[in-house]
C-alpha positions as CSV (number, residue, x, y, z in Angstrom):
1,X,-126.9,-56.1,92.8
2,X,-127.7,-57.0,89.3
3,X,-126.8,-54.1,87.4
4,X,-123.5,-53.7,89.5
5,X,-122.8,-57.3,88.2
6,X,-123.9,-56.4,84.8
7,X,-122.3,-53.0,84.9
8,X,-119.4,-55.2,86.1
9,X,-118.7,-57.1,83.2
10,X,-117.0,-54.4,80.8
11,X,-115.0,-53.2,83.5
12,X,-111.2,-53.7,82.6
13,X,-109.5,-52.4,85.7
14,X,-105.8,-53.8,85.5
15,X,-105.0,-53.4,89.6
16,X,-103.9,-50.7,92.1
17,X,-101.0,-49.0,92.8
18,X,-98.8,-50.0,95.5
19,X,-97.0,-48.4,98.2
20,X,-94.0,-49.6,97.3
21,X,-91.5,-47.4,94.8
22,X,-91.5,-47.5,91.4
23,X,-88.8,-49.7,90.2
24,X,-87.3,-50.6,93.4
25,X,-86.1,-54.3,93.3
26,X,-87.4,-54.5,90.1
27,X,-84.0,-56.1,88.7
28,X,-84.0,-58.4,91.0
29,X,-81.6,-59.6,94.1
30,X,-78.0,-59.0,95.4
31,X,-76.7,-60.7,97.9
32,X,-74.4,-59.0,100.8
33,X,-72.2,-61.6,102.7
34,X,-70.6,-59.9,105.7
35,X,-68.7,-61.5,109.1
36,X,-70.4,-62.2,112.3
37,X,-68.7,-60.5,115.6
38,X,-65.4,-61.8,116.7
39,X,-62.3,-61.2,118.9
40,X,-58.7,-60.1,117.8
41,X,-56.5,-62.3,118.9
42,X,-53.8,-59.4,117.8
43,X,-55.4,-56.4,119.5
44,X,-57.9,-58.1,121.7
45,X,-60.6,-55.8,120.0
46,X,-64.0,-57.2,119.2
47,X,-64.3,-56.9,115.4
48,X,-66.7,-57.4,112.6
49,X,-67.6,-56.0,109.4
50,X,-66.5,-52.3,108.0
51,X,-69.4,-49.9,107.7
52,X,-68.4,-48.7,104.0
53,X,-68.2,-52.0,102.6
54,X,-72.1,-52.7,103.8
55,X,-73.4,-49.7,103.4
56,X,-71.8,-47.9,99.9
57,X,-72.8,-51.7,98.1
58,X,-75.7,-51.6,99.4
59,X,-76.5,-47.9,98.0
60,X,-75.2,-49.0,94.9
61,X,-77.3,-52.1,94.5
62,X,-80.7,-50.5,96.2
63,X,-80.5,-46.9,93.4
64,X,-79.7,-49.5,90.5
65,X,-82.8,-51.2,91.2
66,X,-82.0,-54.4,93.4
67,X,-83.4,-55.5,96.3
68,X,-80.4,-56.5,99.2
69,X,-80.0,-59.5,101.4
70,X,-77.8,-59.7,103.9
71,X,-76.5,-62.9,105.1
72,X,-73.3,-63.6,107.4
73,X,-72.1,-67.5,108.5
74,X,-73.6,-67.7,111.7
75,X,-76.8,-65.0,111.1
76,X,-78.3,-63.0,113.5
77,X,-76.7,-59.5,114.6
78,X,-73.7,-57.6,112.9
79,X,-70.7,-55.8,114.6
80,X,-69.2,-53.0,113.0
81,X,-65.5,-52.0,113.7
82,X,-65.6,-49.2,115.8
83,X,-62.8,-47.5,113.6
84,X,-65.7,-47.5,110.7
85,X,-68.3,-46.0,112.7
86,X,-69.2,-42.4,111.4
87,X,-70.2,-41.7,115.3
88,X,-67.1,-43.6,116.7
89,X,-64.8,-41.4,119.6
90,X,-61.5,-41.7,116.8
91,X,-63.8,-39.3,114.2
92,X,-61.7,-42.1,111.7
93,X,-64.8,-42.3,109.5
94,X,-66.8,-38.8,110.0
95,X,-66.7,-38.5,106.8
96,X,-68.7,-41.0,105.6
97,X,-72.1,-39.8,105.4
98,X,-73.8,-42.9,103.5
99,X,-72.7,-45.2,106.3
100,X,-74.1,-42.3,108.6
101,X,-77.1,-42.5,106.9
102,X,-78.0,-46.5,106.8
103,X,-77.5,-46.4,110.6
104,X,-79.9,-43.9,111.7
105,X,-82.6,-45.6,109.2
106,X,-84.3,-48.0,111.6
107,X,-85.1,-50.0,108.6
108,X,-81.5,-50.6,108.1
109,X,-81.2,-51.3,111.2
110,X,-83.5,-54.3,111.8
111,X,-82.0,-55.8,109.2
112,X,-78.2,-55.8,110.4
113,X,-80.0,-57.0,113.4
114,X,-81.3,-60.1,111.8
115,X,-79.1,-61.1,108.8
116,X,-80.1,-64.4,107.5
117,X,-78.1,-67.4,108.1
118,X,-75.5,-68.3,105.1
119,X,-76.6,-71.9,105.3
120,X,-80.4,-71.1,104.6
121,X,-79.6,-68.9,101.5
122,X,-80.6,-70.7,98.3
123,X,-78.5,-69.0,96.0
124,X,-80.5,-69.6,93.3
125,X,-82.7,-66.6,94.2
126,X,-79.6,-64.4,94.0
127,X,-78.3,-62.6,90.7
128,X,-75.1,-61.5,92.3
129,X,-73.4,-62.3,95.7
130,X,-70.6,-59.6,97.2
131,X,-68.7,-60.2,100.3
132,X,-67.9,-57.4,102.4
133,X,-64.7,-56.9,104.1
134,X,-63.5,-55.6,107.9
135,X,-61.5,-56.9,110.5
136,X,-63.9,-59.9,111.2
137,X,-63.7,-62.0,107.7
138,X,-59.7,-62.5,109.0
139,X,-61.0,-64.1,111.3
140,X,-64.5,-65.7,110.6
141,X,-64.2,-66.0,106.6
142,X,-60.3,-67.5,106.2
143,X,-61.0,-71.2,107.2
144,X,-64.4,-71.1,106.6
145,X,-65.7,-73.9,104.6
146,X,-69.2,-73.3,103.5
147,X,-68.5,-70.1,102.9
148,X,-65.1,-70.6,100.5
149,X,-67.5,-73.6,99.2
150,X,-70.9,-71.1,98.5
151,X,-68.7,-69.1,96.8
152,X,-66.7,-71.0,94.6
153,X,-69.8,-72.5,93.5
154,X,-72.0,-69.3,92.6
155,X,-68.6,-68.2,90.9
156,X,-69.0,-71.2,88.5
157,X,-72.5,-70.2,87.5
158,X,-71.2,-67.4,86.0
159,X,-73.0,-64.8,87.6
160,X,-70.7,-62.3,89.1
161,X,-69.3,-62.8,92.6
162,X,-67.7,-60.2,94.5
163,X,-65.3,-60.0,97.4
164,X,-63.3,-56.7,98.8
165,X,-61.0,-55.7,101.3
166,X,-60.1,-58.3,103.5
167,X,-62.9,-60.1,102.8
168,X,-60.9,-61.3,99.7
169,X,-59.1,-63.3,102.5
170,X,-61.2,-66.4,101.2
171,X,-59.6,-66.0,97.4
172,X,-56.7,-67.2,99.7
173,X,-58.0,-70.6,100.0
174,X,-60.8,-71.1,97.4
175,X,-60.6,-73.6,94.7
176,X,-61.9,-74.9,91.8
177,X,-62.9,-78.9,91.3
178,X,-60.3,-79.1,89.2
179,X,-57.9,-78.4,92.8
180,X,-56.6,-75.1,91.2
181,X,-57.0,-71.9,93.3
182,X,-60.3,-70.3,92.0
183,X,-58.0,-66.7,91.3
184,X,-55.2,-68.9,89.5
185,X,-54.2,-67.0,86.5
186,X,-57.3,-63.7,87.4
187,X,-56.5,-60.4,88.0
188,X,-58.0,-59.2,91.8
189,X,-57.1,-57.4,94.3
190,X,-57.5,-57.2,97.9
191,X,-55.8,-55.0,100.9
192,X,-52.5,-54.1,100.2
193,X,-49.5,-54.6,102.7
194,X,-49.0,-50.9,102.7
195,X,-51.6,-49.7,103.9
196,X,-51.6,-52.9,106.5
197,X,-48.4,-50.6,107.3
198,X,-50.7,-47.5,107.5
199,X,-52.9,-48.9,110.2
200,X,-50.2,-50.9,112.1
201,X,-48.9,-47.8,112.9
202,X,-51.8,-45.8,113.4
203,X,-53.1,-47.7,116.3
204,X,-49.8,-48.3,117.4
205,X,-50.0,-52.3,117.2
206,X,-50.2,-55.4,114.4
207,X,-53.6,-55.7,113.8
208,X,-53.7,-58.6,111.5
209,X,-52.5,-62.1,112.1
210,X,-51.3,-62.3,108.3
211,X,-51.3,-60.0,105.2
212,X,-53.5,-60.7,102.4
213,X,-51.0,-59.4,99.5
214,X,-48.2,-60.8,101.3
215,X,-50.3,-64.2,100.8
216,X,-51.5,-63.7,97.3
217,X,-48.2,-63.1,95.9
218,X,-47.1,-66.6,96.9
219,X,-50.1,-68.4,95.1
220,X,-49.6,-69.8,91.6
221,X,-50.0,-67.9,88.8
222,X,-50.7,-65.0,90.8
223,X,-52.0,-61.8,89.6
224,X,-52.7,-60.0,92.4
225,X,-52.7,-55.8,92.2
226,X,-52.7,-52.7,94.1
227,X,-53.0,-49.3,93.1
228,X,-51.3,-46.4,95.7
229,X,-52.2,-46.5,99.4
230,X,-56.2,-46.1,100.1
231,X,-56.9,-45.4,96.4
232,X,-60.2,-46.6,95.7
233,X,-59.9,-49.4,93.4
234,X,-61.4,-52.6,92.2
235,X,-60.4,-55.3,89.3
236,X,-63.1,-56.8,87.3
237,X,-61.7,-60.4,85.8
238,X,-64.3,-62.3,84.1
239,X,-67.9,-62.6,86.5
240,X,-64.9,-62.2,89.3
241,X,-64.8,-58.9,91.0
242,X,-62.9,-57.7,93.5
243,X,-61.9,-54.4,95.5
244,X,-58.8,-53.3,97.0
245,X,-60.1,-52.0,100.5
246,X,-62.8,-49.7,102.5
247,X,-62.5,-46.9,99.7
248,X,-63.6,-49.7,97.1
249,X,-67.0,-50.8,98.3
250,X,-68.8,-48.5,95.7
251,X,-66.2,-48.9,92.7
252,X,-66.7,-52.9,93.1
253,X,-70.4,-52.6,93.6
254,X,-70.9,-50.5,90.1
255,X,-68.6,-53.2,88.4
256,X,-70.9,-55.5,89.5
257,X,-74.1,-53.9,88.4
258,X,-72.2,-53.3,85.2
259,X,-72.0,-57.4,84.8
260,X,-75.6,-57.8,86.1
261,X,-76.7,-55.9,82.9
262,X,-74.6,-58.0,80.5
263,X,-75.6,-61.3,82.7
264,X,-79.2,-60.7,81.5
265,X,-79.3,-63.0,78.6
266,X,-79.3,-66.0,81.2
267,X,-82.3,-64.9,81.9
268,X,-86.1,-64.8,80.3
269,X,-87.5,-61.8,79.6
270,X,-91.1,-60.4,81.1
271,X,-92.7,-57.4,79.4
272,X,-95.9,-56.8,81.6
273,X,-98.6,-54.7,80.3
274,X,-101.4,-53.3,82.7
275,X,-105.5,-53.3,81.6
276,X,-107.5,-50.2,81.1
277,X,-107.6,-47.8,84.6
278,X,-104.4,-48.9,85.9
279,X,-100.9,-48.1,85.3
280,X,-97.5,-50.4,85.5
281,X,-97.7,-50.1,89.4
282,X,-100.5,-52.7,88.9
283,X,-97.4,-55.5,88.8
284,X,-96.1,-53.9,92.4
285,X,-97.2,-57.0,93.9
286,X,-95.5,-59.8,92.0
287,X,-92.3,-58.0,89.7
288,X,-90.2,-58.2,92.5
289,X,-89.9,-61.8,93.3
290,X,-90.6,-62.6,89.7
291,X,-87.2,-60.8,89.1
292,X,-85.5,-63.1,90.8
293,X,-85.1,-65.8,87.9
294,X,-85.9,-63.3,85.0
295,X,-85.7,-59.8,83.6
296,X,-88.9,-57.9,84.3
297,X,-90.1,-54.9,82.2
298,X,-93.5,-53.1,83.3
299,X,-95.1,-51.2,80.5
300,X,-96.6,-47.8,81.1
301,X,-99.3,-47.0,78.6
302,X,-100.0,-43.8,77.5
303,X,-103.1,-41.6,79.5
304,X,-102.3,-43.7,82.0
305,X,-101.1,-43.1,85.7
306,X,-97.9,-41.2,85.9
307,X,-98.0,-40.7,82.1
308,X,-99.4,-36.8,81.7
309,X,-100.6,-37.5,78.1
310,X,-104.4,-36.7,77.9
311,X,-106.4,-39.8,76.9
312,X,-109.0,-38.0,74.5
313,X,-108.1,-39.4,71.1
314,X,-105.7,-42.4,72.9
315,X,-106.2,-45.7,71.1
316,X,-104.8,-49.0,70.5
317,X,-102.0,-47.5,68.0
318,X,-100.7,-45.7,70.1
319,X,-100.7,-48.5,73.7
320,X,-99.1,-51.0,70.6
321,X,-96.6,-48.9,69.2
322,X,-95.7,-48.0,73.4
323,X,-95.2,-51.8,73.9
324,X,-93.3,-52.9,70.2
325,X,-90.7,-49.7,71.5
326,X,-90.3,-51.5,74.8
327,X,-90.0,-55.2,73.3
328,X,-87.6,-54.2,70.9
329,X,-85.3,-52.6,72.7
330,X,-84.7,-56.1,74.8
331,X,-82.0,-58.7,73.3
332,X,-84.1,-61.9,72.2
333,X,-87.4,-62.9,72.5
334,X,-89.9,-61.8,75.6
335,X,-92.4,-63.3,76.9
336,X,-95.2,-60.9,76.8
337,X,-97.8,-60.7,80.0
338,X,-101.0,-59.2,79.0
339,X,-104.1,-58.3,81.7
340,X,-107.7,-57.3,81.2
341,X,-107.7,-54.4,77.9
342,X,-104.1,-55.6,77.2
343,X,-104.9,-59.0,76.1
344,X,-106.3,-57.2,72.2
345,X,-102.6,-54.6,72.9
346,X,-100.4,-57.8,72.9
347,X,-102.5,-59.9,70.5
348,X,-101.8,-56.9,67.8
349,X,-98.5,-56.6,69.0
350,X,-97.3,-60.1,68.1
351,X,-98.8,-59.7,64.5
352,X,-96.6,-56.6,63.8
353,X,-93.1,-58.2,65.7
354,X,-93.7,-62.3,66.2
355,X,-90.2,-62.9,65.6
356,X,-89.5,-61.2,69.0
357,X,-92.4,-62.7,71.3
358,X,-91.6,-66.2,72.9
359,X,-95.0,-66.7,74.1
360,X,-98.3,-64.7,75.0
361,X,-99.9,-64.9,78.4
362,X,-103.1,-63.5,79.1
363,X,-104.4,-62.9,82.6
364,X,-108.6,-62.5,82.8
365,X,-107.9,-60.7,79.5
366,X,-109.7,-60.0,76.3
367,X,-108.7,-62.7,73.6
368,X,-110.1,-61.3,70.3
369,X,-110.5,-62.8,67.3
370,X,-109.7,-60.6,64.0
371,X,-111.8,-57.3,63.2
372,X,-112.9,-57.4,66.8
373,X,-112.8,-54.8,69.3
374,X,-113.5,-54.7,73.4
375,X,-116.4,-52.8,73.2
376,X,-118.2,-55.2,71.2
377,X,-116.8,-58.6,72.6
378,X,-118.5,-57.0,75.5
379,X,-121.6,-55.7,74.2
380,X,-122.3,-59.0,72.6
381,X,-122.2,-60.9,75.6
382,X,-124.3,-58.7,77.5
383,X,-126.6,-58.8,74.6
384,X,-126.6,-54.9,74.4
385,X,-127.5,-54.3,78.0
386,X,-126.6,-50.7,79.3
387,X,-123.7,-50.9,81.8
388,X,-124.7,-48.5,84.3
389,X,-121.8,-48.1,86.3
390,X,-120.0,-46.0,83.5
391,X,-119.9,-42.1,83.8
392,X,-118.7,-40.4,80.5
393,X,-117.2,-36.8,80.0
394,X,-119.4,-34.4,78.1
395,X,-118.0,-35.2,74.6
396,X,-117.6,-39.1,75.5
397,X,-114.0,-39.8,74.8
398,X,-113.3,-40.5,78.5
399,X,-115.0,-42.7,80.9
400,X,-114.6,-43.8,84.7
401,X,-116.1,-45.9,86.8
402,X,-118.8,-44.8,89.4
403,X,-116.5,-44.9,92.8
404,X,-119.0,-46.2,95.1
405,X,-119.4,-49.4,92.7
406,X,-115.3,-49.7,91.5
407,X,-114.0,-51.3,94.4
408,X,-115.9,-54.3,94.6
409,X,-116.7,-54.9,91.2
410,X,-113.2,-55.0,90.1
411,X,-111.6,-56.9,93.4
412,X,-113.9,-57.8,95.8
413,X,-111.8,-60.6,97.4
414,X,-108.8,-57.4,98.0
415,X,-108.6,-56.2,101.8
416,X,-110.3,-53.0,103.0
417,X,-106.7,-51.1,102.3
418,X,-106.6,-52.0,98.8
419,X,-110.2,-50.7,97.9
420,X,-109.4,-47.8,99.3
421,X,-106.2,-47.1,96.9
422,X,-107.9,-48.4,94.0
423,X,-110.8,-45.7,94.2
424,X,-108.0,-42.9,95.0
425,X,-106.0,-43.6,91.9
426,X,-108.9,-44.6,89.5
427,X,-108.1,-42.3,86.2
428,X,-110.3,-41.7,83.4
429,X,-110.1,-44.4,80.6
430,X,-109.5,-43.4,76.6
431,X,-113.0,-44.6,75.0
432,X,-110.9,-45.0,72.0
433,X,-108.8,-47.8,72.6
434,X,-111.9,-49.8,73.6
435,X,-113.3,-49.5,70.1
436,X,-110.5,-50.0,67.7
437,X,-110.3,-53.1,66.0
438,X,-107.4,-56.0,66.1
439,X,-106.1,-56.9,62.8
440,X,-105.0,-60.5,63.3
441,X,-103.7,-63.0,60.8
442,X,-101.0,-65.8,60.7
443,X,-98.3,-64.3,62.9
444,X,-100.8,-64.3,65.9
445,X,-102.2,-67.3,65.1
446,X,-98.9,-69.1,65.5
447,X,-97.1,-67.1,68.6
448,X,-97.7,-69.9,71.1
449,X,-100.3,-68.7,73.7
450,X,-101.3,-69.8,77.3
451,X,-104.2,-67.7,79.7
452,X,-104.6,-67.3,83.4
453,X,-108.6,-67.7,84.3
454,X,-109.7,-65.7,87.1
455,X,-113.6,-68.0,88.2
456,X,-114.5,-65.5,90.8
457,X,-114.1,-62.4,87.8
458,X,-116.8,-59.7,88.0
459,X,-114.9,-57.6,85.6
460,X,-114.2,-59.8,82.8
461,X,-116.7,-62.9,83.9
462,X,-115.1,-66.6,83.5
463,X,-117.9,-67.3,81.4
464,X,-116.6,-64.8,78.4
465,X,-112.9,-66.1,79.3
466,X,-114.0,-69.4,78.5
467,X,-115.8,-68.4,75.5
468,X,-113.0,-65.9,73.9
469,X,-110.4,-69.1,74.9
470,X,-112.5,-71.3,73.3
471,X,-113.1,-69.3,69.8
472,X,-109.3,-69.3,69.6
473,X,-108.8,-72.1,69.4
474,X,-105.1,-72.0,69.5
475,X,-104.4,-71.6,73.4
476,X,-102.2,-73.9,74.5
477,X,-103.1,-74.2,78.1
478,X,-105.5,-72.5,80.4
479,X,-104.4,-71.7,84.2
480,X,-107.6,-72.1,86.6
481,X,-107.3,-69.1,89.8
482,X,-110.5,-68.5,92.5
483,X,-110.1,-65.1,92.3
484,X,-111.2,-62.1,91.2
485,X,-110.3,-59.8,88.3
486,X,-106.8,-59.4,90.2
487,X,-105.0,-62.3,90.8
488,X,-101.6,-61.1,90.8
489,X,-102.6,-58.7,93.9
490,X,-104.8,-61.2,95.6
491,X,-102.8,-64.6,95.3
492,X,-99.1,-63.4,94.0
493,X,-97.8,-66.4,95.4
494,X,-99.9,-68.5,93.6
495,X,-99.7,-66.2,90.3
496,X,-95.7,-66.8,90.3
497,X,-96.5,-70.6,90.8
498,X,-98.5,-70.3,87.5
499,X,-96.3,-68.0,85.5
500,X,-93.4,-70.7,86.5
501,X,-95.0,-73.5,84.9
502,X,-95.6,-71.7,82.0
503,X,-92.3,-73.0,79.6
């Protein structure tokens, strides 16, 4: 047990991969807001929300990387107009093979079974909001108060906030503090009286109880537009989007992701970078909901994971410059996230660019001090000891970790599963990068710094935390966790807790 402790200590293992995608819901959340079930009084039908306008946002939003909420007034289960139903008897909607698609996904499914309530959404954990149309929101949306109220207040945050279809009904009635209709003087758009034409007639009946254009054109100011009958179409005015009807879903929904990436200069800026033996993946656990209130940027080094570089001859130059590339192609400062290896990558890349690092925080990572290199932080606190769990290549410019000895060493607190995945992606380390040396001067000294303590660390003990934190001498604060080497994986909750504090 001695020498797997001992062996343990130069270990550098960032974290596992995770089943989840690569990227997906790493920008953060959207926010669909769609009508409960209801009953025409016009045509006696029961009604809801269109299929398109759910399910062509929500393909947007999901290959743009955002994760979707769904969230109607009175939660629970969605209704679909039959007429939108790609199975439906009238063949109206046949065509439309997304909508097809998110209804034979049973994962899809459970969640237009169990939409969250709109009254329990804090919409502070939202970066955009779009309200989907259908016959319902006619119904359910027009005199609805905490709806018009949630959102003409996340409209005057900024962030953009989408309606389409007749689910612009609201714009009809929402307004500003100021007691001015919130579209007053905006270009939008919403279902046009022609095509309310077009269905009266196809079903043989008046559908609606009133017509949206017919209403907008009376408002003050009005600006309301419609291009020709069924056209898809959608009006960006300011953060305000809007789409004309069922045809639009997707032309809103890009709008709006186009606005989510100018909207990210409300927000801070993460740039993670994983330790040696890992790959960006290792953030799987916590990027998502770290999103939420920030932009997040995983780093993938080079020789590492997915990237087919091989590692002979791979060394700190190269994982710096790989980072600086990254960092400067963000507007602003970021707040750079270093753990395990990466704490001496980020130290040496805020002496080449500190004018573009806000902060540096180091999770269970190597702190060094000029001229210093991990290999002989390590060496020196294990006065010289050999670490026995290391198996080199035959020319030594690669080195693993013994598999029957990785999973515990590195996260011994982590469930059976996650062992198991850590061993099955473990990748040859470059020996390089763990010899080169930092050069450190003023600009490091003064980028403000703050470090995340793992006690329960057999990889990079607390006892040579402490004692790198301590010869800095210039870290601000220290974070305490009773974990292991992984405590983004092991306690993400508690990791996010940390990292919010951190100002």
């Amino acid at each position: 047990m001695k020498k797997i402790l001992l062996a343990a200590l130069f270990v550098l293992i960032a974290s596992i991969p995770t089943y989840s995608q690569h990227n997906a819901g790493n920008n953060g959340k959207v926010l669909l807001i769609a009508s409960n079930k209801s009953i025409s009084k016009q045509t006696g039908w029961p009604i809801g929300v269109w299929y398109a306008e759910l399910s062509h946002p929500y393909w947007v939003f999901s290959e743009a990387g955002y994760t979707v909420d769904i969230a109607s007034p009175e939660g629970g289960e969605l209704y679909f107009d039959g007429f939108s139903d790609p199975e439906d008897q009238s063949k109206y909607a046949a065509f439309d093979y997304i909508s097809l698609g998110f209804k034979k996904d049973p994962v899809k499914t459970a969640l237009v079974k169990n939409t969250y309530k709109l009254s329990a959404i804090n919409p502070n954990d939202y970066k955009a909001i779009f309200v989907c149309g259908g016959q319902g929101p006619m119904y359910t949306f027009i005199n609805n108060l905490e709806l018009q109220k949630f959102f003409t207040n996340f409209y005057l945050t900024g962030k953009p906030t989408a309606a389409i279809c007749h689910g612009t009904s609201i714009l009809l009635t929402c307004k500003l503090p100021n007691g001015k209709y919130l579209v007053q003087g905006k270009r939008w758009t919403g279902f046009a009286s022609n095509e309310e034409n077009y269905a009266d007639a196809y079903v043989g009946m008046k559908i609606q109880p009133f017509r949206i254009e017919d209403e907008a054109r009376k408002m003050p100011d009005s600006k309301f537009e419609v291009a020709p009958m069924f056209e898809s179409y959608a009006i960006r005015d300011g953060n305000l989007i809007t789409g004309q009807q069922q045809n639009s879903g997707e032309a809103a929904a890009r709008l709006v992701v186009d606005a989510l990436k100018e909207d990210r200069q409300r927000y801070p800026t993460y740039v993670l970078v994983h330790g040696a033996w890992a790959d960006e993946s290792a953030w799987g656990f916590v990027r998502n909901q770290l999103a939420e209130h920030a932009n997040v940027v995983t780093v993938n080094l080079p020789a590492h994971g997915a990237d087919n570089t091989f590692g002979a001859g791979i060394g700190l130059n190269n994982y710096v410059k790989t980072v600086s590339d990254v960092i400067n192609t963000q507007k602003g400062k970021v707040i750079l996230v270093g753990h395990s290896m990466a704490g001496a990558i980020i130290s040496q890349v805020a002496e080449y660019i500190p004018n573009k690092i806000d902060k540096l925080i180091y999770v269970a990572a190597y702190l060094p001090k000029n001229g210093e290199d991990i290999s002989t932080i390590t060496n020196t606190f294990l006065q010289n000891k050999p670490i026995e769990a290391f198996e080199f290549n035959k020319d030594y410019s690669l080195v693993s970790i013994k598999k029957d000895q990785l999973a515990n060493i590195v996260c011994a607190d982590c469930p059976t599963y996650m062992k198991d995945i850590l061993v099955k992606y473990h990748r040859a380390e470059p020996v390089k990068g763990l010899n080169d040396k930092v050069k450190l001067g003023a600009n490091f000294a003064n980028v403000p710094k703050y470090y995340i303590s793992t006690k329960n660390d057999y990889a990079v003990p607390y006892a040579l935390q402490q004692q790198m934190i301590k010869a800095n001498g210039t870290v601000k604060k220290v974070f305490e966790m009773e974990t292991s080497h992984l405590p983004f994986v092991v306690r993400p909750q508690e990791f996010l807790r940390i990292l919010s504090t951190i100002k």
